[in-house]
Phi, psi and omega in degrees: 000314188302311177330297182310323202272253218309016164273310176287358179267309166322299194296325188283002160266314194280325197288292213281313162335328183266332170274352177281332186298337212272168204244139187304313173313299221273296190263017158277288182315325167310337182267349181265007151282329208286131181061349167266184195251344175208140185233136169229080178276022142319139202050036155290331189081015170322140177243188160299330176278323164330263191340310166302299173284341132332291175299340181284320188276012157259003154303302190244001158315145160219032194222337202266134171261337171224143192229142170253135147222037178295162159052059182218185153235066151304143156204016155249105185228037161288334185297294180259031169259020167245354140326302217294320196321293188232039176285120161233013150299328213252143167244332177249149172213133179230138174206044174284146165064052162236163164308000000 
């Protein structure tokens, strides 16, 4: 019993150790991705940094099928094609009207 309770207190250390890592961008969008199929942040005022944690968190979506990200100020978007490398879910993407 004692075993279980300090296992689980390791994982809920290792959990806040891993959200302190995640980037402030990164964990505002994870929650405004989770579980939907469209996400539409056109006109947002995106940045390069949005666009980096955006592309991370398309590495493991499995759920969003269309992404707006139109009408922002992105001008770096390696971040999310490299998401995309093993994103097999997003079918639509717009990044019209960025920098």
């Amino acid at each position: 019993m004692e075993e279980q309770r300090l296992m689980m207190k390791a994982m809920q250390q290792d959990e806040v150790v891993n959200n302190k890592k995640k980037s402030a961008a990164y964990m505002k969008w994870e929650k405004e991705f989770d579980g939907k199929t469209e996400v539409n942040l056109k006109e947002k005022n995106l940045t390069d940094e949005d666009a980096l944690a955006i592309g991370e968190l398309l590495k493991t979506n499995n759920t969003l099928t269309e992404l707006r990200l139109d009408n922002n100020n992105i001008t770096d978007v390696q971040s999310i094609g490299d998401g995309l490398k093993t994103n097999n879910t997003l079918t639509r993407l717009d990044l019209g009207n960025n920098n």
